[in-house]
N, CA, C and O atoms as a Maestro MAE file, in Angstrom:
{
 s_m_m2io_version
 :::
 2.0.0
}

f_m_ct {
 s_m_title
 :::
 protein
 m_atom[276] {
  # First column is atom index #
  i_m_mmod_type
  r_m_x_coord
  r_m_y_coord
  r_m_z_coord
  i_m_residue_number
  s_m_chain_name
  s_m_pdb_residue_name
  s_m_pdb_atom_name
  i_m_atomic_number
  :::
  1 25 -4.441 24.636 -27.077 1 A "UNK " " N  " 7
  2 3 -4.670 23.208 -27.029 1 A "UNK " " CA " 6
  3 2 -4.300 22.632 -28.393 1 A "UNK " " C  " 6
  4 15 -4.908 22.961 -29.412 1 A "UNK " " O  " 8
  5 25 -3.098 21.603 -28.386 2 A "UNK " " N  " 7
  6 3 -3.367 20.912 -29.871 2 A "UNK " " CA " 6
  7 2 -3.651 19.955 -30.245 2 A "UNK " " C  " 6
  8 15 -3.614 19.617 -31.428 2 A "UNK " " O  " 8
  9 25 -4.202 18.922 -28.799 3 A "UNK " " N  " 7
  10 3 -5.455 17.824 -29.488 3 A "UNK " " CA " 6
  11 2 -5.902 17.544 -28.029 3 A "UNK " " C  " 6
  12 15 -5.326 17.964 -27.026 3 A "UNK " " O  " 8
  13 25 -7.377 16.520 -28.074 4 A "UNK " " N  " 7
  14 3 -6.951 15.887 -27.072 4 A "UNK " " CA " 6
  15 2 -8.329 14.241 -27.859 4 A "UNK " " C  " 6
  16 15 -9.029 14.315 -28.869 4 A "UNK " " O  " 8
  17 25 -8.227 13.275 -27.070 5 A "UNK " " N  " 7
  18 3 -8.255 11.885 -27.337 5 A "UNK " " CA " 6
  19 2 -8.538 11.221 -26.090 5 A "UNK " " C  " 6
  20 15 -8.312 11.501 -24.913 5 A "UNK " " O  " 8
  21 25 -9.251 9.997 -26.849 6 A "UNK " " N  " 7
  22 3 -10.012 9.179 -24.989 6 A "UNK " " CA " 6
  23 2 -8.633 8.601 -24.875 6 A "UNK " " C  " 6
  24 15 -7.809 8.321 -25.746 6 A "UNK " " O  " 8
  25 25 -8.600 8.488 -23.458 7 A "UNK " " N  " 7
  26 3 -7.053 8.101 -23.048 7 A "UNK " " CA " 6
  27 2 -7.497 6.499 -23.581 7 A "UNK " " C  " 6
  28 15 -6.739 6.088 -24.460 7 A "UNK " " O  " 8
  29 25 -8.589 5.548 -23.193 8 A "UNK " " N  " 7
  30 3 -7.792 4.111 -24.094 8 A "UNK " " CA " 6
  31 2 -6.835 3.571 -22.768 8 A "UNK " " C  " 6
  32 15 -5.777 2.972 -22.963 8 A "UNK " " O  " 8
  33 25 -7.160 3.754 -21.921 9 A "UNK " " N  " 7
  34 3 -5.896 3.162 -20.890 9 A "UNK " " CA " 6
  35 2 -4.354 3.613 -20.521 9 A "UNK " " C  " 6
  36 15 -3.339 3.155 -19.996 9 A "UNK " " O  " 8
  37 25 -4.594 4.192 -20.821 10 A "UNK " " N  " 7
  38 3 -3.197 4.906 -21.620 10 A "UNK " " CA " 6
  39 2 -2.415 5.636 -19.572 10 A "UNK " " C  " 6
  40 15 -1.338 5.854 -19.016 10 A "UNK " " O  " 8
  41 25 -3.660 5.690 -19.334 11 A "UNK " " N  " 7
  42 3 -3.196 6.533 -17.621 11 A "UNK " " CA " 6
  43 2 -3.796 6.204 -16.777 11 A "UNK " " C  " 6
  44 15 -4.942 6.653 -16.744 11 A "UNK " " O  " 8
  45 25 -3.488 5.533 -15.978 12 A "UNK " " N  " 7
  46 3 -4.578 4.892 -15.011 12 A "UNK " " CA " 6
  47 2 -5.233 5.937 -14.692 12 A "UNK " " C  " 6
  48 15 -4.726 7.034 -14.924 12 A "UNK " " O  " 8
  49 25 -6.983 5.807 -13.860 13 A "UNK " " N  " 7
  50 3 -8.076 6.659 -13.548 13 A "UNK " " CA " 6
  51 2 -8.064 7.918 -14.620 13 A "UNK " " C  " 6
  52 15 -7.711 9.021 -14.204 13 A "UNK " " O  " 8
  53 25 -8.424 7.760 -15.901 14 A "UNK " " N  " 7
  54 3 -8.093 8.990 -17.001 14 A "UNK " " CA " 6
  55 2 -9.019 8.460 -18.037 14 A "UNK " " C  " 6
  56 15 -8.827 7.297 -18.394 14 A "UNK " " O  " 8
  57 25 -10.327 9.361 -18.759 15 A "UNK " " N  " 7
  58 3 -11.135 9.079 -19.386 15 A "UNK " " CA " 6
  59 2 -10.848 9.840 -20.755 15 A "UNK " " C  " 6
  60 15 -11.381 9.452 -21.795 15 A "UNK " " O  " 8
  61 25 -9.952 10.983 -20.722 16 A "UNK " " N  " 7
  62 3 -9.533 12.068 -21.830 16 A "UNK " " CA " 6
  63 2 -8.206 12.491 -21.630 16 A "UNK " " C  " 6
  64 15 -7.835 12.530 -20.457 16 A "UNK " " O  " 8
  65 25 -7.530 12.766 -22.369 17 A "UNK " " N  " 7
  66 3 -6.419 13.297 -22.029 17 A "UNK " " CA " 6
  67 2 -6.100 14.250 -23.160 17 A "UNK " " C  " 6
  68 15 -6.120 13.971 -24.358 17 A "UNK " " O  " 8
  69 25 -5.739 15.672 -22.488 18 A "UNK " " N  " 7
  70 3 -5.837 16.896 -23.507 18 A "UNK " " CA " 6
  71 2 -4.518 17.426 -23.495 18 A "UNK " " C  " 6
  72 15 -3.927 17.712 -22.454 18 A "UNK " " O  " 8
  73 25 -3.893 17.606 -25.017 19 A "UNK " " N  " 7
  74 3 -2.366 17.603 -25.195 19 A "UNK " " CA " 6
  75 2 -2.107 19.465 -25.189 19 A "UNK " " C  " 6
  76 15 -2.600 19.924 -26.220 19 A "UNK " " O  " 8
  77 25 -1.620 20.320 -24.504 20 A "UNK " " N  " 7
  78 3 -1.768 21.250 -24.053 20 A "UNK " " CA " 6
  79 2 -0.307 21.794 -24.402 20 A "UNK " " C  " 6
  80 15 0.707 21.144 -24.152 20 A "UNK " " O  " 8
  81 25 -0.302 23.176 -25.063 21 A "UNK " " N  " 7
  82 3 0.875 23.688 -25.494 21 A "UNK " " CA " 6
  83 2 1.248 25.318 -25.118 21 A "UNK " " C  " 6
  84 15 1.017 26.354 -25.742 21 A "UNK " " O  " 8
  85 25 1.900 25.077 -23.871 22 A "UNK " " N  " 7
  86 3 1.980 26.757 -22.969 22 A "UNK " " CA " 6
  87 2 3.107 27.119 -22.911 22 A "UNK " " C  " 6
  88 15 3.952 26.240 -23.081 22 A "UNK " " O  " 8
  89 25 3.615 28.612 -22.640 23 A "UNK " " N  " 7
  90 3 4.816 29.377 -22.672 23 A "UNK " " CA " 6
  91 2 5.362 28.783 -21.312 23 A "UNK " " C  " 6
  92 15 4.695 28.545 -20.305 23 A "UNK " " O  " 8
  93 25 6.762 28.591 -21.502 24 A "UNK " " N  " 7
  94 3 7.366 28.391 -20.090 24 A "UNK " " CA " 6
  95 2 8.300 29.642 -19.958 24 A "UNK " " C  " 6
  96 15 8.318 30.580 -20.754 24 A "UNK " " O  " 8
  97 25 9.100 29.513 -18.796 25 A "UNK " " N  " 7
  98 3 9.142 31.129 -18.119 25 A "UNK " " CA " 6
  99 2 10.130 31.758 -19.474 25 A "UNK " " C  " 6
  100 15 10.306 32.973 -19.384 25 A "UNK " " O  " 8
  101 25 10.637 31.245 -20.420 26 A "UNK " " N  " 7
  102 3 11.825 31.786 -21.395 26 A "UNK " " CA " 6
  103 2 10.653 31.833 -23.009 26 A "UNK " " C  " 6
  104 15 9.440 32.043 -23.027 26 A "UNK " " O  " 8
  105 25 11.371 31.618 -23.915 27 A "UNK " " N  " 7
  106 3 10.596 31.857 -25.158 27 A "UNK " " CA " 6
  107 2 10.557 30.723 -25.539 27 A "UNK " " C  " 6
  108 15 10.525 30.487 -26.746 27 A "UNK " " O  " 8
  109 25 10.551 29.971 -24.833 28 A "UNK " " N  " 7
  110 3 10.128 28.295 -25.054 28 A "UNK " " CA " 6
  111 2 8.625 27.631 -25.000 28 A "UNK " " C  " 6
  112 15 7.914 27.731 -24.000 28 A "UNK " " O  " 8
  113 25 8.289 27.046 -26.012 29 A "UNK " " N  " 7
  114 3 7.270 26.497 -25.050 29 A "UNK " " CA " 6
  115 2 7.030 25.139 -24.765 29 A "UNK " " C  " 6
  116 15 7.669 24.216 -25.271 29 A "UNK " " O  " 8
  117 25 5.981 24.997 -23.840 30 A "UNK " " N  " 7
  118 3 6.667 23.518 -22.961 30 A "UNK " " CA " 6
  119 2 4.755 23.037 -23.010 30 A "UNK " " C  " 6
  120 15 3.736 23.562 -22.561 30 A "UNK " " O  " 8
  121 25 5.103 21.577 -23.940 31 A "UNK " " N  " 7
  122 3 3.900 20.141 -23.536 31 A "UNK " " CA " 6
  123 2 3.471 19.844 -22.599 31 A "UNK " " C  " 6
  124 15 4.312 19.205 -21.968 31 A "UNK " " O  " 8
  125 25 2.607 19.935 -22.101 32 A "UNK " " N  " 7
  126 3 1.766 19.218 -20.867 32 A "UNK " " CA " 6
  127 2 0.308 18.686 -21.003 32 A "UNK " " C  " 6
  128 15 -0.483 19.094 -21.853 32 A "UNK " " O  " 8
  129 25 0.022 17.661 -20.003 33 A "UNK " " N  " 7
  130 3 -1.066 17.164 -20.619 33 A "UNK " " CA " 6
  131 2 -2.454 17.142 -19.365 33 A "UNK " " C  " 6
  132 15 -2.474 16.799 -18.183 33 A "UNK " " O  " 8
  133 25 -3.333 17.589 -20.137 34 A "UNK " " N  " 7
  134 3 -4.164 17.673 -18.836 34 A "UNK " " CA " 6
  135 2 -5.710 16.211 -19.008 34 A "UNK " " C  " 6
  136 15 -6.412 15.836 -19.948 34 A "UNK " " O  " 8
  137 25 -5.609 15.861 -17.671 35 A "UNK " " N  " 7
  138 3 -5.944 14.556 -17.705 35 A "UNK " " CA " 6
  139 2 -7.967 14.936 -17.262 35 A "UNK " " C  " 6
  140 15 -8.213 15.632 -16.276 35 A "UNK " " O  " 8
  141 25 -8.862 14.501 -17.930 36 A "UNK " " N  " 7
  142 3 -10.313 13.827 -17.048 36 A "UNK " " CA " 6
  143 2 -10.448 12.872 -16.305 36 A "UNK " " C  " 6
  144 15 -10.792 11.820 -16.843 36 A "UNK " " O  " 8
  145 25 -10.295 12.881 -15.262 37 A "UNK " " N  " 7
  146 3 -10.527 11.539 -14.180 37 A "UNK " " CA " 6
  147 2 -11.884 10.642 -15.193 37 A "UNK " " C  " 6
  148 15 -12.582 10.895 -16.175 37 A "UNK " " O  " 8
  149 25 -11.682 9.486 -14.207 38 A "UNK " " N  " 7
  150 3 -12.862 8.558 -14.921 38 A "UNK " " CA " 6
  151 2 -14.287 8.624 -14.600 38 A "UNK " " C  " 6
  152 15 -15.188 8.035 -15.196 38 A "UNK " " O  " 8
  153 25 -14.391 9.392 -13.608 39 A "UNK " " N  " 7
  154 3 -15.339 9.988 -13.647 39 A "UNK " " CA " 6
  155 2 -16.621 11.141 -14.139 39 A "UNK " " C  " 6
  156 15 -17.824 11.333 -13.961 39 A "UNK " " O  " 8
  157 25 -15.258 11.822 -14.985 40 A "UNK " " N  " 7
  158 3 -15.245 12.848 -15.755 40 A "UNK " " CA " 6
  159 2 -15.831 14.449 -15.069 40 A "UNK " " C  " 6
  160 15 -16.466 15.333 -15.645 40 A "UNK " " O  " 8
  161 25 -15.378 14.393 -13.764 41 A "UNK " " N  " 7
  162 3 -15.551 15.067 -12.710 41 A "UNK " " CA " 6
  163 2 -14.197 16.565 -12.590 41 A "UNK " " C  " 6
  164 15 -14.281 17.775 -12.383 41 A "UNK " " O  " 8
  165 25 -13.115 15.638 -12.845 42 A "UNK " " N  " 7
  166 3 -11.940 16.578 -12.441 42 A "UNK " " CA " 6
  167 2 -10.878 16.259 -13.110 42 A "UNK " " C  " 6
  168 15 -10.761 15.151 -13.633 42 A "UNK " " O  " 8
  169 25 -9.818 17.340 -13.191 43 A "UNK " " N  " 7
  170 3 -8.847 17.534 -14.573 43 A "UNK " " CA " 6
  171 2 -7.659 17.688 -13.704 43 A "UNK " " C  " 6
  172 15 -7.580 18.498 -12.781 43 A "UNK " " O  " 8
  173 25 -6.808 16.914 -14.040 44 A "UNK " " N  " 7
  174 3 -5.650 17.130 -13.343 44 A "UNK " " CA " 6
  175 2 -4.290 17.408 -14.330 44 A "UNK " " C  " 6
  176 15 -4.230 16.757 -15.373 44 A "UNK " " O  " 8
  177 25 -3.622 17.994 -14.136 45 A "UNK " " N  " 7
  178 3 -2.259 18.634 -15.614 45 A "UNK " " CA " 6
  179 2 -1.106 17.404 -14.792 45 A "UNK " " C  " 6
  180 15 -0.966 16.782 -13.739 45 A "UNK " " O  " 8
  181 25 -0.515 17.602 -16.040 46 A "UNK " " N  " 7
  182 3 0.584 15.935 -16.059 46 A "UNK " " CA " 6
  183 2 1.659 16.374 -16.721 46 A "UNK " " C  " 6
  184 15 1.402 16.853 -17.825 46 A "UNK " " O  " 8
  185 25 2.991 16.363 -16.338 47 A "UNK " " N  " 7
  186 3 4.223 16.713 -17.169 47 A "UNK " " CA " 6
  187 2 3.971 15.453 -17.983 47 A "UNK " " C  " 6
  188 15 3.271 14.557 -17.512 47 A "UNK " " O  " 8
  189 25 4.512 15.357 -19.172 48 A "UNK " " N  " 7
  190 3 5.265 14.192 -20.009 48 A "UNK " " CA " 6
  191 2 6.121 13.075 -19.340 48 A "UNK " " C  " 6
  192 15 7.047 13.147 -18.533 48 A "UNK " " O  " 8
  193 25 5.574 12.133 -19.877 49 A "UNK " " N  " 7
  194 3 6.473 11.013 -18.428 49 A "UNK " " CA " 6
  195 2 7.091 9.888 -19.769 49 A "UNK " " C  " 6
  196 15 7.064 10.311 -20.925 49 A "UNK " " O  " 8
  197 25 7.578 8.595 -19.497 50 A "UNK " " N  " 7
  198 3 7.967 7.600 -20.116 50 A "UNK " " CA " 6
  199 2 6.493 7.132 -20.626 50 A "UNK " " C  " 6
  200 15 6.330 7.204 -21.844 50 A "UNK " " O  " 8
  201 25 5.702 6.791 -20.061 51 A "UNK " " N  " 7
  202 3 4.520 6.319 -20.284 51 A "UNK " " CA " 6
  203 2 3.592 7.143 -20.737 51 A "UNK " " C  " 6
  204 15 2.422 6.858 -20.485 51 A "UNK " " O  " 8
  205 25 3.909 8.414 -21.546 52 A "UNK " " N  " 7
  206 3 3.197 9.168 -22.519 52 A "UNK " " CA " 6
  207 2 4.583 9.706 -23.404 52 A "UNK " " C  " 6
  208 15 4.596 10.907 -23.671 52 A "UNK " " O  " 8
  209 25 5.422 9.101 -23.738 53 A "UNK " " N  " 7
  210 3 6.366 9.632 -24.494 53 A "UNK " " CA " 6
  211 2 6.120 9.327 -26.321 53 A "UNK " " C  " 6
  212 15 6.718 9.895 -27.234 53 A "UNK " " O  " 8
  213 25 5.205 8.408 -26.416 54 A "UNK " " N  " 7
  214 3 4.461 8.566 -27.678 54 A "UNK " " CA " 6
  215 2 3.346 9.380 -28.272 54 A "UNK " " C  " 6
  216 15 2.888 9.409 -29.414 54 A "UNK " " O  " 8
  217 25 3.027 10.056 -27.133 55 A "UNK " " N  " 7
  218 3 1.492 11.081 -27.079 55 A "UNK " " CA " 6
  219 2 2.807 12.370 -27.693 55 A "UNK " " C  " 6
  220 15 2.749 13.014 -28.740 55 A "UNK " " O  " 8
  221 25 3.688 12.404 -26.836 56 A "UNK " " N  " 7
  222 3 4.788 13.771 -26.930 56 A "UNK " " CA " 6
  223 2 4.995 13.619 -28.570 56 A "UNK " " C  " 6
  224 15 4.469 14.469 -29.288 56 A "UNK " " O  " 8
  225 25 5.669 12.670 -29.092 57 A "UNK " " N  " 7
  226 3 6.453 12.372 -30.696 57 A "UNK " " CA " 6
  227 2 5.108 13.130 -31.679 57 A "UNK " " C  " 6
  228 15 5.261 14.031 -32.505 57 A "UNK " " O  " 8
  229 25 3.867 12.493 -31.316 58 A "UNK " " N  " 7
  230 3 3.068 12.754 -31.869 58 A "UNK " " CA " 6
  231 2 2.477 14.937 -31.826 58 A "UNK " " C  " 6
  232 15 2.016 15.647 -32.721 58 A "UNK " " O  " 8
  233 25 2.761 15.187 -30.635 59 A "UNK " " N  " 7
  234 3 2.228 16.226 -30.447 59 A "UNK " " CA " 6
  235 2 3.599 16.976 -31.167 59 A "UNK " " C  " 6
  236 15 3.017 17.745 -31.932 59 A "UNK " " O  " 8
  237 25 4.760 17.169 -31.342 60 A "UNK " " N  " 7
  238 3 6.187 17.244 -31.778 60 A "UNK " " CA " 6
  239 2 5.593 16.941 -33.282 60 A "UNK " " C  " 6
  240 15 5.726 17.952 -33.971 60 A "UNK " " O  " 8
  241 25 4.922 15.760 -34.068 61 A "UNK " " N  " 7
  242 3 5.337 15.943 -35.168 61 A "UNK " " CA " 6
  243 2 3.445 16.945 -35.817 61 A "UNK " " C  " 6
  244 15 3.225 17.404 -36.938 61 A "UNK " " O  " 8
  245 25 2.653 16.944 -34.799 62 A "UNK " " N  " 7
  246 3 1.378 17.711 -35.003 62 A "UNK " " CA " 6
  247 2 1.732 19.579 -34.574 62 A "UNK " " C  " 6
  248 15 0.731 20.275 -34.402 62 A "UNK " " O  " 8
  249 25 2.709 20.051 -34.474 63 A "UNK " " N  " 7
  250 3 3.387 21.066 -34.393 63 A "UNK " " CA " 6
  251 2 3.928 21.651 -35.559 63 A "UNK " " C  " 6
  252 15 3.664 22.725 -36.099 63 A "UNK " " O  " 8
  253 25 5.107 20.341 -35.992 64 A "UNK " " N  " 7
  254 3 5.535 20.469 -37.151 64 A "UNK " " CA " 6
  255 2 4.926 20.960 -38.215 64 A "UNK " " C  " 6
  256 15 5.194 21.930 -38.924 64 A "UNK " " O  " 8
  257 25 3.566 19.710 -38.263 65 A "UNK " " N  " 7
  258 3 2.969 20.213 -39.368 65 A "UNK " " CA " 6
  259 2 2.099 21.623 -39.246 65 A "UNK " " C  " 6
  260 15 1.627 22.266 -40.183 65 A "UNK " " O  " 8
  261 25 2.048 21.815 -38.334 66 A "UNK " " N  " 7
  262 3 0.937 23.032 -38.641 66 A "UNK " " CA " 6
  263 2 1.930 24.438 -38.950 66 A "UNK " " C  " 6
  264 15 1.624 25.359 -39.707 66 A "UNK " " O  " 8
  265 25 3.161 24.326 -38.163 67 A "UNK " " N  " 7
  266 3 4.300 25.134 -38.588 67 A "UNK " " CA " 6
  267 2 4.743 24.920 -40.031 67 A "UNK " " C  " 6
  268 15 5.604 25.741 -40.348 67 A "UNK " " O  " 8
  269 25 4.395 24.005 -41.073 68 A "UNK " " N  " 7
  270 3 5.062 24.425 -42.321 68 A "UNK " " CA " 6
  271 2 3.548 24.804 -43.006 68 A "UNK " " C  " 6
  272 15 3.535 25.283 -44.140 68 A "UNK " " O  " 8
  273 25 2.304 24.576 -42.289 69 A "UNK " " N  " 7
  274 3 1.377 24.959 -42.923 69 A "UNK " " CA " 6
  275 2 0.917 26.480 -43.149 69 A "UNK " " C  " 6
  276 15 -0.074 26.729 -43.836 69 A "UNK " " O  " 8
  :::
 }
 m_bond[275] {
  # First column is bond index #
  i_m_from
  i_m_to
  i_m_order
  :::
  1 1 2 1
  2 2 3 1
  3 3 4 2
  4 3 5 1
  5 5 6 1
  6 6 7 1
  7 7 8 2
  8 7 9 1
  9 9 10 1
  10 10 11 1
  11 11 12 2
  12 11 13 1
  13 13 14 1
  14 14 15 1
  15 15 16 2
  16 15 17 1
  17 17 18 1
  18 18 19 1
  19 19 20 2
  20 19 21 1
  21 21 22 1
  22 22 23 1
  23 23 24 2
  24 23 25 1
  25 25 26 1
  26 26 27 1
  27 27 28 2
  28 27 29 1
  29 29 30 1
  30 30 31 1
  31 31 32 2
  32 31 33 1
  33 33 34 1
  34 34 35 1
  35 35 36 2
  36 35 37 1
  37 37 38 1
  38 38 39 1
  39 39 40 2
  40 39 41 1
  41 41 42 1
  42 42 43 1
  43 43 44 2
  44 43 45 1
  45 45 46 1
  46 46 47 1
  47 47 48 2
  48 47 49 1
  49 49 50 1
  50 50 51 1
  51 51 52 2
  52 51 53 1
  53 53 54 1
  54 54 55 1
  55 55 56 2
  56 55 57 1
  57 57 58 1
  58 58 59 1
  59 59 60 2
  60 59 61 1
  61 61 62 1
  62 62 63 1
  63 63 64 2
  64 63 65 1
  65 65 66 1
  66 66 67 1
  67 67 68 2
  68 67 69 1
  69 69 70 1
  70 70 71 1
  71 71 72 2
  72 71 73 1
  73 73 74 1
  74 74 75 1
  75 75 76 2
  76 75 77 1
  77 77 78 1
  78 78 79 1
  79 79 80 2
  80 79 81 1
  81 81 82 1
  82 82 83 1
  83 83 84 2
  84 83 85 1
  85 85 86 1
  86 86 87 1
  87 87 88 2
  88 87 89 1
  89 89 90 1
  90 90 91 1
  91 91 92 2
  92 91 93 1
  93 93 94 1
  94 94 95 1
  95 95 96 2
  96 95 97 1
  97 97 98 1
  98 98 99 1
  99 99 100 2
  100 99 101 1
  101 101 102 1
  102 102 103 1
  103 103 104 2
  104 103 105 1
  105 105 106 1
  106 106 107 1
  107 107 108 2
  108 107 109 1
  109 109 110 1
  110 110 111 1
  111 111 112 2
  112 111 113 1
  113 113 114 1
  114 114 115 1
  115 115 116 2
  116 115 117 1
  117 117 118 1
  118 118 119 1
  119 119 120 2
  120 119 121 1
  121 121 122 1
  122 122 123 1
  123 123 124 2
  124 123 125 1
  125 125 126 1
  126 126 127 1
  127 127 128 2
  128 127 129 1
  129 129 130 1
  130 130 131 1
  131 131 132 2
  132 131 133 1
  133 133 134 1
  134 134 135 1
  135 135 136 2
  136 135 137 1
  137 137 138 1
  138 138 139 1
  139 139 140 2
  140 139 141 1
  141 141 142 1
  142 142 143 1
  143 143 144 2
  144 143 145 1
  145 145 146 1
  146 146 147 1
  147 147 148 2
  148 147 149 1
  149 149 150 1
  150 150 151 1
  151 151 152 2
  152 151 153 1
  153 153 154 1
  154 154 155 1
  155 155 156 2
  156 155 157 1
  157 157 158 1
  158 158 159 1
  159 159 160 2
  160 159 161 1
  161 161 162 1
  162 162 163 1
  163 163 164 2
  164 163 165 1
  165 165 166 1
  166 166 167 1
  167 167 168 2
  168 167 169 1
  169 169 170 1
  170 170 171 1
  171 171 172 2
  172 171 173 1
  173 173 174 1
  174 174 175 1
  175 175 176 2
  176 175 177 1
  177 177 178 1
  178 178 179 1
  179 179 180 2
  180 179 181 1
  181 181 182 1
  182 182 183 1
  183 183 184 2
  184 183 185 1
  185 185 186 1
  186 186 187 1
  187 187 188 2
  188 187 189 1
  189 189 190 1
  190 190 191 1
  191 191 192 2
  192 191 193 1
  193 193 194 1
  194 194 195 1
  195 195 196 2
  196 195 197 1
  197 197 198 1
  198 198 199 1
  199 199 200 2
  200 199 201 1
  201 201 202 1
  202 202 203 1
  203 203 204 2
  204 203 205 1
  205 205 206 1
  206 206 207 1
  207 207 208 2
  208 207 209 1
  209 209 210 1
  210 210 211 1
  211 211 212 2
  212 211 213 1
  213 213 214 1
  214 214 215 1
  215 215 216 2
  216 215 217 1
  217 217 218 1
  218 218 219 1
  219 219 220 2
  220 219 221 1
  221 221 222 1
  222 222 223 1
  223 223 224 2
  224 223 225 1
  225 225 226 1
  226 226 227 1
  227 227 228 2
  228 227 229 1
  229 229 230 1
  230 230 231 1
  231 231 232 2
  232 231 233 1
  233 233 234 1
  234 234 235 1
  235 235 236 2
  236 235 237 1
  237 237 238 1
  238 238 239 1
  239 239 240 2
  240 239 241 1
  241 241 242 1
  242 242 243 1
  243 243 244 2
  244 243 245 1
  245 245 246 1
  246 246 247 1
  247 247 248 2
  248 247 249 1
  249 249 250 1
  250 250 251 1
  251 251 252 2
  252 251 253 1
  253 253 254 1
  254 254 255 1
  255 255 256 2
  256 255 257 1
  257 257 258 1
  258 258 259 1
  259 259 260 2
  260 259 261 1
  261 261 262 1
  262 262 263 1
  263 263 264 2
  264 263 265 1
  265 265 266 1
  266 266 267 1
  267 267 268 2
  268 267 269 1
  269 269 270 1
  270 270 271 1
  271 271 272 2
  272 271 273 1
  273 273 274 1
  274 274 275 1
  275 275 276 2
  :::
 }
}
């Protein structure tokens, strides 16, 4: 996991949204984001869309840094 933050509106029905960093099938690894309904009941995982493409820059440059750290 490398953050997560009250979504703020950010996703409709979404109270948290947790920025999630997993191996995809090659030596890559691939962003996804896993969402708390507003209920705070149930978690649903979310590819990266247009409308979280600033959550991504951010998780991209919170990578960075921990890689030169």
């Amino acid at each position: 996991m490398l953050f997560d933050l009250p979504a703020g509106g950010l996703i409709e029905d979404c109270r948290r949204i947790a920025v999630l960093r997993i191996p995809d099938d090659g030596h890559e690894m691939r962003v996804v984001l896993a969402l708390l309904d507003a209920n705070g009941t149930e978690i649903r995982m979310q590819a990266p869309d247009e409308e979280t493409a600033h959550l991504m820059r951010f998780a991209d440059a919170f990578v960075e840094l921990l890689e030169r750290i």
